[in-house]
C-alpha positions as CSV (number, residue, x, y, z in Angstrom):
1,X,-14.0,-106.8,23.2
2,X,-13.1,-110.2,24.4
3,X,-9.7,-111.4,25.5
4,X,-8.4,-113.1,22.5
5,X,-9.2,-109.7,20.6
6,X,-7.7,-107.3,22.6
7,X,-4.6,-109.4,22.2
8,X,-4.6,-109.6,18.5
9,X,-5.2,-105.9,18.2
10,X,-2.3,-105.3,20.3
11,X,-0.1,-107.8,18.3
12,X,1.3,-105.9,15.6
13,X,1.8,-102.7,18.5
14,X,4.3,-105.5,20.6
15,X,6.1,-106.8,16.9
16,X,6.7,-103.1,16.4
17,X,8.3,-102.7,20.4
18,X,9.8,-106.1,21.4
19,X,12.9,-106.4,19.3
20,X,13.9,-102.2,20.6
21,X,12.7,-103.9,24.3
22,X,14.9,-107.1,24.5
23,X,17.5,-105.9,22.4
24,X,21.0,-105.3,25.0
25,X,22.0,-102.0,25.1
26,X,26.0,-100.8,25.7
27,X,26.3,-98.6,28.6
28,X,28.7,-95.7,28.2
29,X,29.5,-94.0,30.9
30,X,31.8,-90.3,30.8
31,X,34.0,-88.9,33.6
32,X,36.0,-86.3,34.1
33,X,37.6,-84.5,36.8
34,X,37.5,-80.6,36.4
35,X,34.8,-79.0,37.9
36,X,34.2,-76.4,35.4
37,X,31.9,-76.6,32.4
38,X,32.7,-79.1,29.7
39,X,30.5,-77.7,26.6
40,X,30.2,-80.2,23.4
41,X,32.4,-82.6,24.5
42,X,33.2,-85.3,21.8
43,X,32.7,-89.0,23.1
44,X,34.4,-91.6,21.1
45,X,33.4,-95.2,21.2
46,X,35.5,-98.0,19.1
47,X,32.9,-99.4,16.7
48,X,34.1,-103.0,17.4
49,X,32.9,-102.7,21.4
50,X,29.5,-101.7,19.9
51,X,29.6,-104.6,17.4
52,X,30.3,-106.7,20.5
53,X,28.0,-105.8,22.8
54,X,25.3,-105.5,20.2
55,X,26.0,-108.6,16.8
56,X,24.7,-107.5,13.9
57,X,24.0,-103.4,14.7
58,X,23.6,-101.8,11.4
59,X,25.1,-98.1,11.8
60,X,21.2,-96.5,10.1
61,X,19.6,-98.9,13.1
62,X,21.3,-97.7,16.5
63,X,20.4,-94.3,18.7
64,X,22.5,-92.9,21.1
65,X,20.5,-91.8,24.5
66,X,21.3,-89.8,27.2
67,X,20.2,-90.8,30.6
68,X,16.4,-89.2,30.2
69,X,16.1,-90.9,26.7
70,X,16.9,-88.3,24.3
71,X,18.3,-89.5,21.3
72,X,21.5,-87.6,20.4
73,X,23.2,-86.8,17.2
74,X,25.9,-89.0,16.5
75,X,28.3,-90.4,13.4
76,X,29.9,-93.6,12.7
77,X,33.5,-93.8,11.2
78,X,35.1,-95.5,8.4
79,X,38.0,-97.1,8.9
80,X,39.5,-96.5,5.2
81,X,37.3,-95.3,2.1
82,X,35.2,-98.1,0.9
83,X,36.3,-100.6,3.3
84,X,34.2,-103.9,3.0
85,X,32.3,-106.1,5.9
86,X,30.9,-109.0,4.4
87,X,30.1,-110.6,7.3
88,X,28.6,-107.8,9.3
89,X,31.4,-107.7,11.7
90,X,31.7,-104.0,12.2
91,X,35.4,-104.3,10.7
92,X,34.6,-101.8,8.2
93,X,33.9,-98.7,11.2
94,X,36.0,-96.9,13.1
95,X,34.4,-95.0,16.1
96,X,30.9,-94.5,17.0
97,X,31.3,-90.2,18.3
98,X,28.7,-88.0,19.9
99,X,28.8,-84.8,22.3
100,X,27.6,-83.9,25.6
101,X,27.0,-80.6,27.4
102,X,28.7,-81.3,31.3
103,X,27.2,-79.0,33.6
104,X,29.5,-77.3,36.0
105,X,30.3,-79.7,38.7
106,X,28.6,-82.5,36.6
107,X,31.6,-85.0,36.3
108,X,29.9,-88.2,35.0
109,X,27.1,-89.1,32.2
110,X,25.9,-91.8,31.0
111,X,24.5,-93.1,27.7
112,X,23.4,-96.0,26.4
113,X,23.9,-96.8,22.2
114,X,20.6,-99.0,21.1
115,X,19.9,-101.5,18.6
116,X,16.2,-99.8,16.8
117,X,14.3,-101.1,14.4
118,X,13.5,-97.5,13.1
119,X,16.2,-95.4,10.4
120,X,18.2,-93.3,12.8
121,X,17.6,-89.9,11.5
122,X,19.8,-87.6,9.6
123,X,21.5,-85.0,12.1
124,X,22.3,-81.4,11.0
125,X,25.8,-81.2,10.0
126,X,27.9,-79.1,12.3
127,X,31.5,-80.0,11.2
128,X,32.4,-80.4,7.0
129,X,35.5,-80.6,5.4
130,X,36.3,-80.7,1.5
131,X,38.7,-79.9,-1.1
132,X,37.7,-76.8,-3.2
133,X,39.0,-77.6,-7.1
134,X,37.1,-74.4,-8.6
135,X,38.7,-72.2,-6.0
136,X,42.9,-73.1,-7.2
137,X,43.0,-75.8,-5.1
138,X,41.8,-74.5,-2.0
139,X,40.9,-76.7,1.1
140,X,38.3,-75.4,3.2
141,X,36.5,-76.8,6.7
142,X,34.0,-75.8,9.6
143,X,31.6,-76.2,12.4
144,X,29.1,-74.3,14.0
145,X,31.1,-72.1,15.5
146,X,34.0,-70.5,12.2
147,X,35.1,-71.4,9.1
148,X,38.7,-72.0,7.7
149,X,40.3,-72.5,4.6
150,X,43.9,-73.3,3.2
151,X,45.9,-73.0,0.0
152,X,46.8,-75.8,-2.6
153,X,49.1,-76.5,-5.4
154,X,47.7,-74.8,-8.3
155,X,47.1,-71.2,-6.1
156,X,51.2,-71.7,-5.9
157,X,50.9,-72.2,-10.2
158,X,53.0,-69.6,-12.0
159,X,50.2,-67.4,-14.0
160,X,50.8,-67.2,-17.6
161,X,50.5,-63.4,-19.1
162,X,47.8,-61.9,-19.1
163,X,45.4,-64.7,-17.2
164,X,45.0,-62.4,-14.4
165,X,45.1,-65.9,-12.1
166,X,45.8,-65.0,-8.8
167,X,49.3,-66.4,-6.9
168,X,49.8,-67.3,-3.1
169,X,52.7,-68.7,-2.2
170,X,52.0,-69.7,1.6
171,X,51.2,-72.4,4.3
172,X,49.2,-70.7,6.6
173,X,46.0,-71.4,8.0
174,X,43.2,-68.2,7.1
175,X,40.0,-67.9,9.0
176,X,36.3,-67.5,7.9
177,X,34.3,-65.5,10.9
178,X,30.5,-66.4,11.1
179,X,27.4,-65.2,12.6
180,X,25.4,-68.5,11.8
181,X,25.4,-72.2,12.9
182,X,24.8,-73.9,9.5
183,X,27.5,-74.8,7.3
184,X,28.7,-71.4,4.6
185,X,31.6,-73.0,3.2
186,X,29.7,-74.2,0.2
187,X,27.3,-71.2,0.3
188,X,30.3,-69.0,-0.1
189,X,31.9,-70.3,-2.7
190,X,29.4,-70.4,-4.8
191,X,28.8,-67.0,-3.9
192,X,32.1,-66.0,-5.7
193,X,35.5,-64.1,-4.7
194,X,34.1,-60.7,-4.5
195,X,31.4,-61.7,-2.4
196,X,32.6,-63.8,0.6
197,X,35.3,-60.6,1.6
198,X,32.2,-58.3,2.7
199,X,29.4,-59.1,5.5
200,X,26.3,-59.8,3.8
201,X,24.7,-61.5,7.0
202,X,26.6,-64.9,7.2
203,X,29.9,-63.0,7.9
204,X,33.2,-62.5,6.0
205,X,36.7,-63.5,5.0
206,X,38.3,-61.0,6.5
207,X,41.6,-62.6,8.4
208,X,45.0,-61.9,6.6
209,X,47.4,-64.8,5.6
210,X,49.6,-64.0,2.8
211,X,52.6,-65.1,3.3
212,X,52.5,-65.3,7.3
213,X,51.8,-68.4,9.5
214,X,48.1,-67.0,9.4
215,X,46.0,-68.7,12.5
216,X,48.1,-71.5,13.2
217,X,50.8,-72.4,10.6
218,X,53.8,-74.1,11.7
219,X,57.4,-74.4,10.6
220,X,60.9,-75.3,11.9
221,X,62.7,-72.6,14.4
222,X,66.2,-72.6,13.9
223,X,67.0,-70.5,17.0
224,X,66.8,-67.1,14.5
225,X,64.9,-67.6,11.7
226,X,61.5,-69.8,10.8
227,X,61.4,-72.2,8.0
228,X,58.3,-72.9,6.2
229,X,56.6,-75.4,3.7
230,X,54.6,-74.0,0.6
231,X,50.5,-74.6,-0.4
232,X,50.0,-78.4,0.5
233,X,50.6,-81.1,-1.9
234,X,47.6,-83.6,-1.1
235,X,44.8,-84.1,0.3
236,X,42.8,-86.9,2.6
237,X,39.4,-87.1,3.9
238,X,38.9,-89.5,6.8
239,X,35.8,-88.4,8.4
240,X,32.9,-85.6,7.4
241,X,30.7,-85.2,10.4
242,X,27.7,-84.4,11.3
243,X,30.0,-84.5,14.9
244,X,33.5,-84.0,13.9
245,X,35.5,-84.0,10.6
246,X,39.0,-85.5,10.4
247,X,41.3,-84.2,7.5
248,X,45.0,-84.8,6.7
249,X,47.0,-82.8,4.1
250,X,50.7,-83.4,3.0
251,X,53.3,-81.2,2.7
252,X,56.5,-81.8,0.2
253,X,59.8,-81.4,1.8
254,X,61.7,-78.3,2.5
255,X,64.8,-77.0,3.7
256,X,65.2,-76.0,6.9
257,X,68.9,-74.6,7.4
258,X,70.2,-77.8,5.8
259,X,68.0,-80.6,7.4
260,X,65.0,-81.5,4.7
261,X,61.5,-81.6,6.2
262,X,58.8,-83.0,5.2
263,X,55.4,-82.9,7.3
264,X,51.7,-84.5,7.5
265,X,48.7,-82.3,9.2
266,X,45.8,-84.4,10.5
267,X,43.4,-81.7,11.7
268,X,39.9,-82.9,14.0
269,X,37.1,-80.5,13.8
270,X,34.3,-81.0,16.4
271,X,31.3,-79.3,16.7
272,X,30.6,-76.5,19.0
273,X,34.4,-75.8,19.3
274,X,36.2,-72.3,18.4
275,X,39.8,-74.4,18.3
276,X,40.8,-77.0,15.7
277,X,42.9,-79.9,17.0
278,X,45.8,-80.1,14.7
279,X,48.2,-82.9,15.4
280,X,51.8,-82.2,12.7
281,X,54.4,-84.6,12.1
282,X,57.5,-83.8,10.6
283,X,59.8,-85.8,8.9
284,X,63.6,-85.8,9.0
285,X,67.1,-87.0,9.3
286,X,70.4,-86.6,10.9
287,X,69.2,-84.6,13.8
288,X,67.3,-85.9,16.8
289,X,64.7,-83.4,17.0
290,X,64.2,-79.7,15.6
291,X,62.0,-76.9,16.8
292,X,58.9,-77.3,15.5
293,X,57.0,-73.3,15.9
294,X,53.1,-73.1,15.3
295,X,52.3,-69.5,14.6
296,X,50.1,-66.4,14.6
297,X,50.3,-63.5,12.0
298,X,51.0,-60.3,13.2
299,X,49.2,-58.2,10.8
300,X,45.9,-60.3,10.6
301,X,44.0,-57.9,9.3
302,X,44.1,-55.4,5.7
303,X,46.5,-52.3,6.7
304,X,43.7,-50.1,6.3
305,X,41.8,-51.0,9.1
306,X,44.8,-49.8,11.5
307,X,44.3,-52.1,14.7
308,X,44.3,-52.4,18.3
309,X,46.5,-55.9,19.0
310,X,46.8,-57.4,22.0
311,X,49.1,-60.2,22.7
312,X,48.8,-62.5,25.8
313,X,51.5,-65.4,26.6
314,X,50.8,-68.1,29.1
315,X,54.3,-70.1,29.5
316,X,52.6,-72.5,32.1
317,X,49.9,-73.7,29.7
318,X,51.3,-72.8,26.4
319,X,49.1,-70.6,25.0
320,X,49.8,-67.7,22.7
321,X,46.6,-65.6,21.9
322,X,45.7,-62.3,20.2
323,X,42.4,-60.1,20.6
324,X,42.2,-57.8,17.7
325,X,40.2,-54.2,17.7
326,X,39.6,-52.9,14.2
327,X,37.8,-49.5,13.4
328,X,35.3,-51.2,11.2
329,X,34.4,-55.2,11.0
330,X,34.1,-55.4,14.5
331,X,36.9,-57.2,17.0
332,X,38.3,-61.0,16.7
333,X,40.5,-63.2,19.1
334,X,42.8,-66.0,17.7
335,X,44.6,-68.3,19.2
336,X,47.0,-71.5,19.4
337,X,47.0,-74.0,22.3
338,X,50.5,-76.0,22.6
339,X,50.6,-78.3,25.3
340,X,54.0,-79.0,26.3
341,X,55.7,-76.3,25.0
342,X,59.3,-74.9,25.4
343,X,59.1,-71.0,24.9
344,X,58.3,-68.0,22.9
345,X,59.9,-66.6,19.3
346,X,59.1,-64.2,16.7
347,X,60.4,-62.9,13.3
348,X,58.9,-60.1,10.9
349,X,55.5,-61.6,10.4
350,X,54.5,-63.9,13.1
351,X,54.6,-64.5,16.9
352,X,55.5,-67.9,17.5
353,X,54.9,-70.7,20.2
354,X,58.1,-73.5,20.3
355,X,58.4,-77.1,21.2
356,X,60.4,-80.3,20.0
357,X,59.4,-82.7,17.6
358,X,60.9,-85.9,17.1
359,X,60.9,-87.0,13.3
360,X,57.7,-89.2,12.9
361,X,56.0,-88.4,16.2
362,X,53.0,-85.8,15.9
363,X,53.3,-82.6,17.8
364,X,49.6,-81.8,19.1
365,X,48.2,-78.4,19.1
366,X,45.0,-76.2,18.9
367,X,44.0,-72.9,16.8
368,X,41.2,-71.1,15.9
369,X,39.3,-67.5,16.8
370,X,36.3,-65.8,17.3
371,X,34.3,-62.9,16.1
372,X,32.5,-60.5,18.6
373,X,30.0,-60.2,15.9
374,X,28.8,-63.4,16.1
375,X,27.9,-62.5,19.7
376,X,29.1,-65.7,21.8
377,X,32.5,-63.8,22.9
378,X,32.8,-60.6,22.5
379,X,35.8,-59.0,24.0
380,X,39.3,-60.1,24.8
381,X,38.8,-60.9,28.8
382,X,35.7,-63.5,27.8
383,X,38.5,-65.1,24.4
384,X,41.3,-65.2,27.5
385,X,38.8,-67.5,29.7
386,X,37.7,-69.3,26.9
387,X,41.3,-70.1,25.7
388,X,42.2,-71.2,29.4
389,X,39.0,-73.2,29.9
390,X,39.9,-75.2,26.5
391,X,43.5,-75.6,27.6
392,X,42.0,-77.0,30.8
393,X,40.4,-79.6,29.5
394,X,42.9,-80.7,27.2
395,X,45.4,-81.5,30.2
396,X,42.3,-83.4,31.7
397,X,40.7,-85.9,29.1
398,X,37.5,-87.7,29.7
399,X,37.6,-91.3,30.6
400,X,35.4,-93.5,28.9
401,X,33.8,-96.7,30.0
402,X,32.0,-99.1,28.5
403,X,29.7,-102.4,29.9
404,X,26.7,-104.5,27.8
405,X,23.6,-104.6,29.4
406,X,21.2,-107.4,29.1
């Protein structure tokens, strides 16, 4: 083959490569400074340095790569529903978010986010959030790792006679224990009521709210008695993985011992995580602060199964934790993670966990659990370590870095 042929077979190979090959690339680089294991740790990059170090990237033409090249799973933010970029400015975004494993000892990674001429591929969804109409109103979310659900207005409805409709009256956060990675929330639902409450391989709704704080509820701490909202009012999706999923959901006001509260959850569900970040803001007048409590139901499981609780308090990092041993349905742990906060309280249903909140400031805390029968952790010694690791790293962020390369 002469020369000039060789080159024109290879031309349409080089169209194909060269734009990928000459395009800049931002480099990313991740540090921390713990030396323990940082597993699926969520990487947020502002979508505006992305647009800047790369005009023009279309959010189904980039890839994220570690340092040996392996394209990671990753999700691009809105910044409000249907927000509009006519010019291509990358105003419309929010974040650009993927996850790393660290090794232990491993305290800096890098990445680079790409410009490709190829569709980035759809990623398996690890964290989903939605609002549940057919179930009363329910709101429901969940990664890899547990499922969760809350109650909404019309599970608070009065039922007429004779409807049989069910009535919860509550706040509290319930828990959906899985043996599987992919998402069951919708797979459950559909499923029905009768079904979702017995282990047919998936898992089970098994956790107890009713009226309690369930696994992580809050409310206002007087100095004797808790204060609570009822089912939430609304609802807002801001982000629905296949990384994370960002939620908010409103609260009307309440009384607490003469002060009315009112209160705004913005919860952050990442992938690979057994604990839900859950940032609450209260709402409120004439005082300077009040107690906020974030709490854990003492009776989390049906009476029948008479069980084996044991509580664990760690003042120093603020961590209030339960491990649970039931006769049948195996053993659980749940837990809430308060960084910050100022003591210990409980009253006829719940232990609680205290700090201040200022009116329009969020308080920041974590909850979730585990299930020994999905076979990760499996007794109370491996939930305390995990619980500690977790509270760990939340006192010692990443630091994230960013540079264009040519």
């Amino acid at each position: 083959m002469s020369a000039r042929l060789a080159l024109a077979a290879l031309l349409p190979a080089l169209a194909m490569v060269a734009p990928d090959a000459l395009a800049a690339a931002l480099l990313v680089t991740v540090s921390h400074d713990l030396n323990a294991a940082r597993p699926s740790e969520t990487i947020t990059v502002p979508w505006a340095e992305v647009n800047r170090a790369l005009p023009g990237a279309l959010i189904q033409h980039i890839a994220v790569k570690d340092a040996q090249g392996r394209v990671l799973p990753h999700q691009v933010t809105n910044v409000a529903p249907l927000a509009k970029d006519p010019k291509n400015e990358g105003i419309a975004y929010g974040e650009l978010i993927f996850q790393h494993n660290f090794a232990p000892g491993e305290k800096q990674a890098t990445f680079t986010v790409e410009k490709i001429e190829a569709l980035s591929p759809v990623f398996p969804v690890k964290a989903y959030a939605r609002y549940v109409q057919e179930r009363l109103d329910d709101f429901a979310w969940e990664n890899d790792k547990l499922g969760h659900r809350t109650y909404g207005p019309a599970l608070a409805a009065p039922a007429e006679p004779g409807s049989g409709k069910e009535v919860l009256v509550t706040s509290g956060l319930d828990l959906w224990f899985k043996r599987v990675s992919y998402p069951i929330v919708d797979r459950w639902y559909n499923k029905g009521h009768d079904h979702y409450h017995h282990d047919e391989g998936e898992g089970m709704d098994m956790y107890n709210v009713g009226k309690s704080r369930g696994a992580g509820g809050t409310g206002v701490w007087d100095g004797s008695a808790l204060y609570t909202s009822v089912n939430y009012a609304s609802w807002k999706l801001l982000a629905n993985g296949p990384v994370r999923a960002i939620f908010e959901l409103r609260y009307n006001s309440f009384d607490a011992a003469g002060t009315q509260v009112g209160e705004v959850k913005r919860f952050t569900v990442d992938a690979g995580h057994y604990l839900d970040q859950i940032d609450s803001t209260l709402t409120f007048s004439g005082k300077p602060s009040l107690i906020m409590a974030a709490g854990l139901n003492k009776a989390p499981t049906d009476k029948f199964q008479d069980p084996a609780i044991a509580m664990d308090r760690d003042p120093a990092r603020g961590l209030l934790l339960q491990w649970v041993q039931q006769k049948s349905k195996g053993q659980f742990g749940v837990a809430v993670v308060l960084p910050g906060a100022k003591g210990y309280a409980e009253d006829a249903m719940n232990h609680l966990i205290l700090a201040d909140a200022v009116s329009g400031k969020p308080v920041r805390y974590y909850a979730g659990g585990a299930w020994d029968r999905a076979g990760e952790i499996t007794s109370r010694e491996q939930w305390q370590a995990y619980v500690t690791a977790m509270a760990e790293r939340y006192r010692h962020p990443i630091s994230v870095t960013l540079k264009t390369l040519p």
